[in-house]
C-alpha positions in Angstrom: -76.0 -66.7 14.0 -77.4 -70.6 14.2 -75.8 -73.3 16.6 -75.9 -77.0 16.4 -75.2 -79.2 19.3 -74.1 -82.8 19.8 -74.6 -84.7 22.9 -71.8 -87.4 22.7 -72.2 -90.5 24.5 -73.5 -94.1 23.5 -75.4 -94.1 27.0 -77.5 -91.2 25.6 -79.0 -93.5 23.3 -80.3 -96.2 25.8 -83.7 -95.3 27.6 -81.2 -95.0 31.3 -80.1 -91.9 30.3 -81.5 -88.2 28.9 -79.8 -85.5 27.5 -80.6 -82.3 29.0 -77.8 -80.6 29.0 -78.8 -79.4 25.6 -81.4 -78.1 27.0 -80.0 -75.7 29.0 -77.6 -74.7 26.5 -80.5 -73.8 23.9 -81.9 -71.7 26.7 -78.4 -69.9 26.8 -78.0 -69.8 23.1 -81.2 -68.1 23.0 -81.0 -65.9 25.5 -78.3 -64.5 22.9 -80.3 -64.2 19.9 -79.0 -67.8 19.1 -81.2 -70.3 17.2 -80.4 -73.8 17.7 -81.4 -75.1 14.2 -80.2 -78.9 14.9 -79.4 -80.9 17.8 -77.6 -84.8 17.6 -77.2 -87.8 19.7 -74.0 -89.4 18.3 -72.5 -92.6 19.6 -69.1 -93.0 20.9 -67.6 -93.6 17.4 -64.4 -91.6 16.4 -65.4 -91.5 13.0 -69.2 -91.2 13.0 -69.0 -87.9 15.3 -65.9 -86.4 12.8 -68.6 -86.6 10.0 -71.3 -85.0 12.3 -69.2 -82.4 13.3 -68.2 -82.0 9.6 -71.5 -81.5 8.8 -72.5 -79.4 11.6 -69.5 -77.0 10.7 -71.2 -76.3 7.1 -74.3 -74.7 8.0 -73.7 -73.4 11.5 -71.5 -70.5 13.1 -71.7 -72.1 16.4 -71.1 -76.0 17.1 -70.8 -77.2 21.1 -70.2 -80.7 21.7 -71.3 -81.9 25.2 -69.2 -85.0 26.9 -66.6 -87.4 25.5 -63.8 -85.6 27.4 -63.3 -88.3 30.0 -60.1 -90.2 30.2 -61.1 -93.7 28.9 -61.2 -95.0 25.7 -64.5 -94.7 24.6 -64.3 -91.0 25.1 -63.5 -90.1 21.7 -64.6 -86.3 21.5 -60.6 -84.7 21.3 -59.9 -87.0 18.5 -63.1 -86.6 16.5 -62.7 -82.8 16.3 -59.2 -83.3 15.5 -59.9 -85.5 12.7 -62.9 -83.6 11.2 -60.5 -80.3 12.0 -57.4 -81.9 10.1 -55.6 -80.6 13.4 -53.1 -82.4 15.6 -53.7 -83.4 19.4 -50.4 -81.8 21.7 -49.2 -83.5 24.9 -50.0 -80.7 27.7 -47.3 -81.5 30.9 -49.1 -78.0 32.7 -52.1 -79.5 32.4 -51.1 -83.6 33.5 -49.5 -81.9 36.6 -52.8 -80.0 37.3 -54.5 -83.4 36.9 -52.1 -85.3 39.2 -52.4 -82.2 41.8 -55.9 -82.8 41.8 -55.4 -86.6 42.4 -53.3 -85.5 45.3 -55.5 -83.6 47.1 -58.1 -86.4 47.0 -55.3 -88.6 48.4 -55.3 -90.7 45.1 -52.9 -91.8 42.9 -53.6 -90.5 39.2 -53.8 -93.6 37.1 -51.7 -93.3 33.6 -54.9 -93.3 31.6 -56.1 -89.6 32.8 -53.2 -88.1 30.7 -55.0 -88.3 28.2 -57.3 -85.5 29.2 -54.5 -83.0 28.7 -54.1 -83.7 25.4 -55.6 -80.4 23.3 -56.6 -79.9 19.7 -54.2 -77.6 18.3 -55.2 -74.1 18.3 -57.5 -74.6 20.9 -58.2 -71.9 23.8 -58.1 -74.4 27.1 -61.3 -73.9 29.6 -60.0 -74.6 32.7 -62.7 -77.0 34.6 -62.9 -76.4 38.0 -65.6 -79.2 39.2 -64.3 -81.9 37.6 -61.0 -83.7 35.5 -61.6 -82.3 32.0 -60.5 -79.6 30.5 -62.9 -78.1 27.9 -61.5 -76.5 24.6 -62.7 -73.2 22.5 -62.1 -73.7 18.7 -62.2 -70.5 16.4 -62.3 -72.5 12.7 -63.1 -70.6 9.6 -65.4 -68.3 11.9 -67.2 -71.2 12.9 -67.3 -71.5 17.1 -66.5 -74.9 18.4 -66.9 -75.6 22.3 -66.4 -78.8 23.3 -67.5 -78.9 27.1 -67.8 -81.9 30.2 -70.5 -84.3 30.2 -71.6 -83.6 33.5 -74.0 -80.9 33.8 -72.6 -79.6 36.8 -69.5 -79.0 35.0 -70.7 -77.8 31.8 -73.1 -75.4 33.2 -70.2 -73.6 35.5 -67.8 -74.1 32.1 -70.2 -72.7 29.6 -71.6 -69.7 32.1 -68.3 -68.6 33.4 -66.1 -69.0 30.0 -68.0 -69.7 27.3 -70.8 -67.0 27.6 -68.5 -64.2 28.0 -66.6 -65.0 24.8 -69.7 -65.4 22.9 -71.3 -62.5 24.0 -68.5 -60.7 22.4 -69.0 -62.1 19.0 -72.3 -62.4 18.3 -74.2 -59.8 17.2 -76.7 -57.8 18.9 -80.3 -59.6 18.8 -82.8 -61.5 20.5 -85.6 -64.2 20.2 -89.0 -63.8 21.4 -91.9 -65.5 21.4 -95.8 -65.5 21.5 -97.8 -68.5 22.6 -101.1 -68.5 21.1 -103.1 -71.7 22.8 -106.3 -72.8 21.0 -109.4 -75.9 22.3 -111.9 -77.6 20.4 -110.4 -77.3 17.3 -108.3 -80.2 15.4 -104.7 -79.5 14.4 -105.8 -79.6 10.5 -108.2 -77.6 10.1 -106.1 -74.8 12.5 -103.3 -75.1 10.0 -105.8 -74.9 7.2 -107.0 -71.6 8.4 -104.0 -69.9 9.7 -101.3 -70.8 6.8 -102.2 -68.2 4.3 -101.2 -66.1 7.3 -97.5 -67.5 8.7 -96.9 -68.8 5.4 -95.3 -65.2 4.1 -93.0 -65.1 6.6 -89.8 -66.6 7.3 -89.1 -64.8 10.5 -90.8 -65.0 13.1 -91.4 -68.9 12.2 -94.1 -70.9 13.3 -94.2 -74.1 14.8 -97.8 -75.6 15.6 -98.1 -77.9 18.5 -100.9 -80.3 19.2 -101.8 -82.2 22.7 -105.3 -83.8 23.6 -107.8 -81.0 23.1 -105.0 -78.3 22.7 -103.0 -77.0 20.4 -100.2 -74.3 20.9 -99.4 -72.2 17.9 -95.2 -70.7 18.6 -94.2 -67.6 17.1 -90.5 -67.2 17.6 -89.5 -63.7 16.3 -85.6 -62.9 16.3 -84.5 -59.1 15.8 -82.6 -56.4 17.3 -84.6 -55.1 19.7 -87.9 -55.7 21.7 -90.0 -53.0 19.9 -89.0 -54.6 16.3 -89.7 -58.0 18.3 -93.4 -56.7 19.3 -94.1 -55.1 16.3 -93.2 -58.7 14.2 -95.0 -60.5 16.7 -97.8 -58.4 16.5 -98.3 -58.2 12.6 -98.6 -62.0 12.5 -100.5 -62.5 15.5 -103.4 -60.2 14.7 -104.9 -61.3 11.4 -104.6 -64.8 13.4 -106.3 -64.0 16.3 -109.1 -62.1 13.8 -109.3 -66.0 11.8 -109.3 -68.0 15.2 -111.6 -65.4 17.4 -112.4 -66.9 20.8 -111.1 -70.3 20.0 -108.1 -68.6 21.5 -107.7 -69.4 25.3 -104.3 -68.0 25.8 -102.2 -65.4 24.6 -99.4 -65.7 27.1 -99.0 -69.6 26.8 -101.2 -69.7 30.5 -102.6 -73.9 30.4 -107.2 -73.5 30.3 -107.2 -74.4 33.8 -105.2 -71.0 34.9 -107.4 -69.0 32.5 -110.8 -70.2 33.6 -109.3 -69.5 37.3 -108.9 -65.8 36.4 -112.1 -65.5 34.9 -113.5 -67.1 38.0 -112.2 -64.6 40.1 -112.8 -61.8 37.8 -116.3 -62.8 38.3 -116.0 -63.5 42.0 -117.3 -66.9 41.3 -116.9 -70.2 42.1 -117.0 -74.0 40.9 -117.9 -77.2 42.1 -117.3 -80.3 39.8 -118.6 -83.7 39.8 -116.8 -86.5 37.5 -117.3 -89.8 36.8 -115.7 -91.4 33.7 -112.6 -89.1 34.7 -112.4 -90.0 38.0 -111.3 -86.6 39.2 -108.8 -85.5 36.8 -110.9 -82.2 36.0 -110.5 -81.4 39.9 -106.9 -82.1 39.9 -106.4 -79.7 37.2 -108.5 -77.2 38.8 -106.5 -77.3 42.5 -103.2 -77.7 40.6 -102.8 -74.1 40.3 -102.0 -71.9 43.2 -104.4 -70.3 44.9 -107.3 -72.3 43.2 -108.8 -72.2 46.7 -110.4 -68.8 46.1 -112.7 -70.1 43.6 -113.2 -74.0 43.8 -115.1 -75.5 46.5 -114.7 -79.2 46.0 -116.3 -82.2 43.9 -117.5 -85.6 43.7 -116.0 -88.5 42.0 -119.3 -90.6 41.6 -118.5 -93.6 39.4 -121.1 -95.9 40.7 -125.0 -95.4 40.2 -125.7 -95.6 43.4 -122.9 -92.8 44.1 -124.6 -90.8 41.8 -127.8 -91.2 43.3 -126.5 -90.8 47.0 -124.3 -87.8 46.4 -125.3 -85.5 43.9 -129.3 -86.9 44.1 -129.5 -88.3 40.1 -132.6 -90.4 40.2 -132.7 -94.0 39.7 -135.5 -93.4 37.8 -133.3 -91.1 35.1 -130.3 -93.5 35.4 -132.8 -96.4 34.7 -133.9 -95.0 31.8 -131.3 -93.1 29.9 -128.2 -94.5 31.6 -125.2 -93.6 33.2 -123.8 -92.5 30.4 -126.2 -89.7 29.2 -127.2 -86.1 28.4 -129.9 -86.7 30.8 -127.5 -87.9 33.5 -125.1 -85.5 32.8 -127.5 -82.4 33.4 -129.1 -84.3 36.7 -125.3 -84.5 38.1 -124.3 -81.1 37.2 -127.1 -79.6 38.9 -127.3 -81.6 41.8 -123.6 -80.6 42.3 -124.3 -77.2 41.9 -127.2 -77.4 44.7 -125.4 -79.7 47.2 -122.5 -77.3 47.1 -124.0 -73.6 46.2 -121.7 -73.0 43.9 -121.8 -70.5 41.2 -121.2 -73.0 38.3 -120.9 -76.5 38.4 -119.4 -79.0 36.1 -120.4 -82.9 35.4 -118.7 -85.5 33.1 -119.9 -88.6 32.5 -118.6 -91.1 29.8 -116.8 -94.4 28.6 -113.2 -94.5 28.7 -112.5 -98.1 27.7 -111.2 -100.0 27.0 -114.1 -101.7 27.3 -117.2 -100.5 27.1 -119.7 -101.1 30.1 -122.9 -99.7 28.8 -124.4 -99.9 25.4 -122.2 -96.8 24.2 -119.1 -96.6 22.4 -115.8 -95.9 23.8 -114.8 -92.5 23.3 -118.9 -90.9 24.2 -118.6 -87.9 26.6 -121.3 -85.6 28.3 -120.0 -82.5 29.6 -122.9 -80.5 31.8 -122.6 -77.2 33.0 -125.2 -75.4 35.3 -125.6 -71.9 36.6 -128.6 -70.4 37.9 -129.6 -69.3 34.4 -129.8 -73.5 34.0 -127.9 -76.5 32.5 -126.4 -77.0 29.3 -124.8 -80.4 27.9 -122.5 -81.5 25.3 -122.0 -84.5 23.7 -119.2 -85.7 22.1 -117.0 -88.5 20.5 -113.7 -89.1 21.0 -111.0 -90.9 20.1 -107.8 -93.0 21.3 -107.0 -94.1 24.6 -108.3 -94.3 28.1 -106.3 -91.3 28.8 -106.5 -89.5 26.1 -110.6 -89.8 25.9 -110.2 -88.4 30.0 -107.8 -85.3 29.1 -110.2 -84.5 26.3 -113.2 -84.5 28.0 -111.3 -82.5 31.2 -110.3 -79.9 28.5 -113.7 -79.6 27.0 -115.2 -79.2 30.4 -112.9 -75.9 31.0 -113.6 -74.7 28.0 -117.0 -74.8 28.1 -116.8 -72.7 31.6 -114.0 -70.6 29.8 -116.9 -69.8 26.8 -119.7 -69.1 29.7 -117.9 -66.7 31.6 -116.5 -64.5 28.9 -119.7 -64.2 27.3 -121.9 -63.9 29.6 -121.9 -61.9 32.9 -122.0 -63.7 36.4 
């Protein structure tokens, strides 16, 4: 079974406010074996949300509409379904007496406009709501599922857990989703697709979905069967002639970030890491110490963005700054080592680059040297990058860890 959901509310299209509610009814829906193949933002328009829900009802088994229940006029979520449903709205005095007891006990006077949350859709199953004024409704149309449910996440989480789950656990059919993360550096998002699609290509299930960040890409396998072996086994069939096409340009199989990988290698190794940055400005090291425990393994760094930083901390020569400039391979190496000895670290690693906007030697925006020394000696690499200030630093952080990544699985520490 699919599900579409619509988020109902012209304050959902404004930059004040975000929809997450669907969010945490797509992780319910697939906790179910649910796919949630379309989700909407629709405006409080009577007759723009009957069409979406018209449409939605035609190529899913499962439609939830989230908010528009409230008692003013702009919430227009009871009439729309009606309309789209070709089903009445009925007057319910049980539930306006609810509402006014409510009112009471808050020592409030109900104002006339709240009867208009107890009107129902005809047919519908009432969902009591026990956090707030609106009563949700369950819809069985033509074996499609509609659930219209609060806007407030408090009360649609409690609604849709305690009454909606139950029910939909007992119609759909037994099955589940799973998914592999496969995450992949130093490759761009073309030529990964240009490689892998002969593979994902003959299947329909699981589907793939590529996704591409600075210096990353995550590649989703989503697999939806019966059981967990069938799950594996799908997973599995499509995930190994990729892994065979990509070899080690695959970081992660379990979706772990580079900076959590090269941790564990670290450890595995019982080695550590000192870093020292310049064009970054200590990004690497934040990514580094932003996973628990990173103390184990990382001793510290240097942020050395001046010359004379560079000189006085991690003892690059004036002589080699002088000559081949700050940004350089020969600068790069001379920081990467002299963070290496001032610290005793296993491995150290040294970035040094122009981020822009502007350029302040005679480089182009976008040149990085990435150095990385061990006791074996230093190796640098240069590259050229583009975009923004931030995206030329999270490119040159990533290439940084994967560079340590490709040192300590090939060679023994």
């Amino acid at each position: 079974m699919n599900a579409e959901i619509i988020a109902v509310g012209s304050e959902l299209l404004t930059p004040q406010r975000l929809d997450t509610n669907s969010l945490f009814l797509t992780d319910q829906l697939n906790g179910l074996g649910v796919e949630v193949t379309t989700k909407y933002v629709v405006g409080d328009d009577r007759d723009r949300l009957a069409d979406t829900v018209r449409r939605a009802m035609s190529r899913a088994q499962i439609v939830i509409l989230s908010g528009g229940l409230g008692p003013t006029e702009d919430d227009v979520t009871r009439d729309a379904v009606a309309l789209a449903l070709d089903r009445r709205l009925i007057f319910h005095p049980d539930i306006a007496e609810q509402l006014e007891q409510r009112f009471r006990q808050m020592n409030r006077k109900m104002a006339d406009v709240n009867r208009r949350q107890a009107f129902i859709i005809e047919g519908a199953e009432i969902l009591p709501n026990d956090r707030g004024t609106a009563p949700g409704q369950w819809i069985d149309e033509s074996d499609t599922f509609f659930m219209l449910l609060p806007g407030p996440p408090h009360e649609l989480k409690a609604m849709f857990t305690r009454q909606c789950l139950p029910r939909l656990e007992r119609i759909v059919p037994k099955q589940l989703i799973r998914t592999l993360v496969l995450r992949v550096a130093g490759m761009a998002e073309s030529d990964l697709d240009q490689t892998i699609s002969p593979v994902y290509k003959k299947y329909e299930n699981p589907v793939t979905t590529i996704l591409a960040a600075e210096g990353d890409i995550q590649i989703h396998l989503r697999a939806r069967c019966a059981t967990d072996a069938e799950a594996a086994a799908l997973l599995a069939e499509v995930a190994g002639p990729i892994d065979l096409l990509l070899g080690d340009r695959i970081y992660s199989r379990n979706g772990d970030p580079l900076e959590v990988v090269v941790g564990e290698l670290l450890k595995k190794h019982y080695a550590n890491l000192s870093v020292a940055e310049s064009c970054t400005g200590g990004l690497l090291a934040q990514r580094i110490t932003s996973v628990p425990g990173s103390s184990i393994y990382f001793l510290g760094g240097f942020v050395t963005y001046s010359k004379k930083m560079k000189t006085d901390l991690l003892g690059v020569s004036e002589e080699t700054l002088e000559r081949h400039g700050a940004i350089s391979k020969e600068t790069a190496e001379a920081m990467a080592i002299g963070a290496r000895r001032r610290t005793g670290s296993t491995f150290a690693l040294a970035i040094t680059g122009e981020a822009g906007p502007e350029p302040s030697e005679k480089v182009p925006v976008g040149t990085v040297y990435v150095a990385l020394a061990d006791a074996n000696g230093c190796q640098v690499l240069h590259r050229q990058f583009l975009g923004d200030r931030n995206r030329i630093r999270v490119f040159a952080s990533q290439m940084a860890l994967d560079m340590l990544r490709k040192k300590c699985t090939l060679v023994a520490v």
